[in-house]
C-alpha positions as CSV (number, residue, x, y, z in Angstrom):
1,X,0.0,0.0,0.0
2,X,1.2,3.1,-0.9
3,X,2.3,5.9,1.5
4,X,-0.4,8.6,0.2
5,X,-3.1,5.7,0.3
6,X,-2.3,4.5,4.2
7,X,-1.7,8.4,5.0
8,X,-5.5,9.4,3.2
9,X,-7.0,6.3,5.1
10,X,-5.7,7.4,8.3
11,X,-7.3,10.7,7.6
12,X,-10.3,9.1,6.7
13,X,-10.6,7.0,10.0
14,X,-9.4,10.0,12.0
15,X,-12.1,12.1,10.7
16,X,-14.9,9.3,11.2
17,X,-13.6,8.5,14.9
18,X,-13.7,12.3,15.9
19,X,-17.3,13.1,14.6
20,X,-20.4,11.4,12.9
21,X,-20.1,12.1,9.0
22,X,-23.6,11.1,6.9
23,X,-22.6,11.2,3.1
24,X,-19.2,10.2,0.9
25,X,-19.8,14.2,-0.4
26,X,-19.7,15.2,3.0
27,X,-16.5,12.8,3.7
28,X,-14.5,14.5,0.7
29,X,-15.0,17.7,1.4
30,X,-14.0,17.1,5.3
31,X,-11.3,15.7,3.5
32,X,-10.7,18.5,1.1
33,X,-10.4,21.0,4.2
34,X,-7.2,18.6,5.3
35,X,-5.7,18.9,1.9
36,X,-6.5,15.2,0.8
37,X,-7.8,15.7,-2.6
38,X,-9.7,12.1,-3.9
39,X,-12.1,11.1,-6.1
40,X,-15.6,9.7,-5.1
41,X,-14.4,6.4,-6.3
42,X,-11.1,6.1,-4.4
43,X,-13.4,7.5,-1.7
44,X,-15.4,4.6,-2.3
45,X,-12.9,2.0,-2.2
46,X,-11.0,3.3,0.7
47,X,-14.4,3.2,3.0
48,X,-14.5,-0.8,1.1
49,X,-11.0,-1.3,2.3
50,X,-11.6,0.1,5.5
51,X,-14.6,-2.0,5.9
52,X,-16.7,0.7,6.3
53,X,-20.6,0.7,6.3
54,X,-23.1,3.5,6.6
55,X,-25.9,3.9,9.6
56,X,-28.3,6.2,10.5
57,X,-25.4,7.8,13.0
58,X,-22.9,7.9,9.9
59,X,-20.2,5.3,9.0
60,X,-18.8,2.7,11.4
61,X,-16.6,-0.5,11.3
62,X,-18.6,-3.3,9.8
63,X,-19.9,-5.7,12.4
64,X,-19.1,-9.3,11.3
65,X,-18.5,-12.5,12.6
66,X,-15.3,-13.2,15.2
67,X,-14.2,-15.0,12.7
68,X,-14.9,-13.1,9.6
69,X,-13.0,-9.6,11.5
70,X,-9.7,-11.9,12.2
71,X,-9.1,-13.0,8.9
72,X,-9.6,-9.5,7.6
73,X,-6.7,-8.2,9.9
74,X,-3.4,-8.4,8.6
75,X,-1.1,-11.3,10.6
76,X,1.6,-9.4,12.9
77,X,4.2,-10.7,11.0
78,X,2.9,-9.0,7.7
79,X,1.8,-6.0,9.7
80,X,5.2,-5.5,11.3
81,X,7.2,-5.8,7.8
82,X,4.8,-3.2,6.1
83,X,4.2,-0.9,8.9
84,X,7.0,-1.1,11.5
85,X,9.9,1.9,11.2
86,X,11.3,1.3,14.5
87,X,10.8,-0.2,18.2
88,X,11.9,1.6,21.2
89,X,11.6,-0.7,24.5
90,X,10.5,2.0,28.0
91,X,10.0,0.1,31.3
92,X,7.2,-2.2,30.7
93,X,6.4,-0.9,27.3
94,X,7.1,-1.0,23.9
95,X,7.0,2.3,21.2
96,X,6.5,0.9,17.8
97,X,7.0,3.9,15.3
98,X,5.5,3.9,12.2
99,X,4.7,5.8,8.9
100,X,1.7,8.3,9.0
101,X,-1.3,6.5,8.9
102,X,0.3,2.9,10.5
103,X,-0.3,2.7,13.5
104,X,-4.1,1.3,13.8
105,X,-3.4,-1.3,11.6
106,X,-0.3,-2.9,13.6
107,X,-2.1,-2.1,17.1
108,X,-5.2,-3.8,15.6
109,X,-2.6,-6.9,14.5
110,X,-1.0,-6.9,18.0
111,X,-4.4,-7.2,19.7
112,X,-5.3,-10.1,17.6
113,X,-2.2,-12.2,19.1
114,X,-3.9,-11.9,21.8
115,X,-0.3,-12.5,24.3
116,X,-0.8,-12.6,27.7
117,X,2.1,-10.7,28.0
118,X,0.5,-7.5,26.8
119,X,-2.1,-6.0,28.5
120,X,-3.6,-3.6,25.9
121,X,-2.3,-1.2,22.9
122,X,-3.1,2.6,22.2
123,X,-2.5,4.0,18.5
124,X,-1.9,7.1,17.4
125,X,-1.4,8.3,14.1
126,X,2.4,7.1,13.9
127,X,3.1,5.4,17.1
128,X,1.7,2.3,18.9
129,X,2.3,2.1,22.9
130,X,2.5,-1.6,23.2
131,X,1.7,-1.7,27.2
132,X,3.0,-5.2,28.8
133,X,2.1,-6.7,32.1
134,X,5.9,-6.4,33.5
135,X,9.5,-5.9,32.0
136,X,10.1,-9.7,32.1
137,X,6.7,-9.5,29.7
138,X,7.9,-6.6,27.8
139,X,11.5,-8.5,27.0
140,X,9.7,-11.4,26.1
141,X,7.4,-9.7,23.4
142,X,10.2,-7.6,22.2
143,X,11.8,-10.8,21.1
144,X,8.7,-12.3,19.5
145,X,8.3,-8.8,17.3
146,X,12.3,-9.3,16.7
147,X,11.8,-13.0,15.2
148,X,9.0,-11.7,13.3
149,X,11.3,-9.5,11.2
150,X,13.5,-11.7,10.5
């Protein structure tokens, strides 16, 4: 995926998370006032990428199946080559710094490992805190993300 494609989908989920949006017109021009210029088509295809629906309060995640919303995440392994710039151990905590736009997807990934080392991730637009459960539990996942990368 291309860097201006992951950087206007992270716009796109950025703007849905902070307020309800009712139209693709409305979308684009929200979009337009960031300086992401795209096409209702593109628009289109990112919200079908995104898995995106619209509801009477405006677009949200498509509810699906367990089952259906794991295989639709990308593995960790694939997530970390694609997404991961750099990894920064703090304590009991991991920073995982990525390109605009990357950090959902590998947080989303990371939470579908479902480790007992790690007690829960927070995204941002380009960083994932990683939180773990102790420094022992930290190391441990630290090494796991290594391997992956190999």
């Amino acid at each position: 995926m291309g860097v201006q494609k992951r950087f206007r989908q992270g716009q796109i989920l950025k703007l849905l998370t902070g307020q309800p949006v009712a139209s693709q017109d409305e979308l684009r021009r929200q979009l337009g006032h960031l300086g992401v210029r795209v096409t209702q088509a593109t628009l289109s295809r990112d919200l079908r990428e995104l898995r995106l629906v619209k509801t009477s309060a405006g677009y949200r995640p498509l509810a699906s199946a367990a089952a259906d919303e794991a295989s639709s995440l990308p593995t960790l392994a694939r997530a970390l080559k694609e997404f991961l710039l750099d990894l920064r151990p703090a304590q009991n905590m991991l920073i995982l710094k990525t390109p605009p736009s990357g950090a959902q997807p590998l947080a989303a990934a990371v939470d579908a490992e479902h480790w007992k080392e790690v007690a829960g991730t927070l995204a941002g637009d380009d960083t994932v805190l990683v939180i773990c459960s102790s420094r022992s539990g930290c190391s441990a996942v630290q090494k796991r993300v290594e391997e992956m990368l190999r």
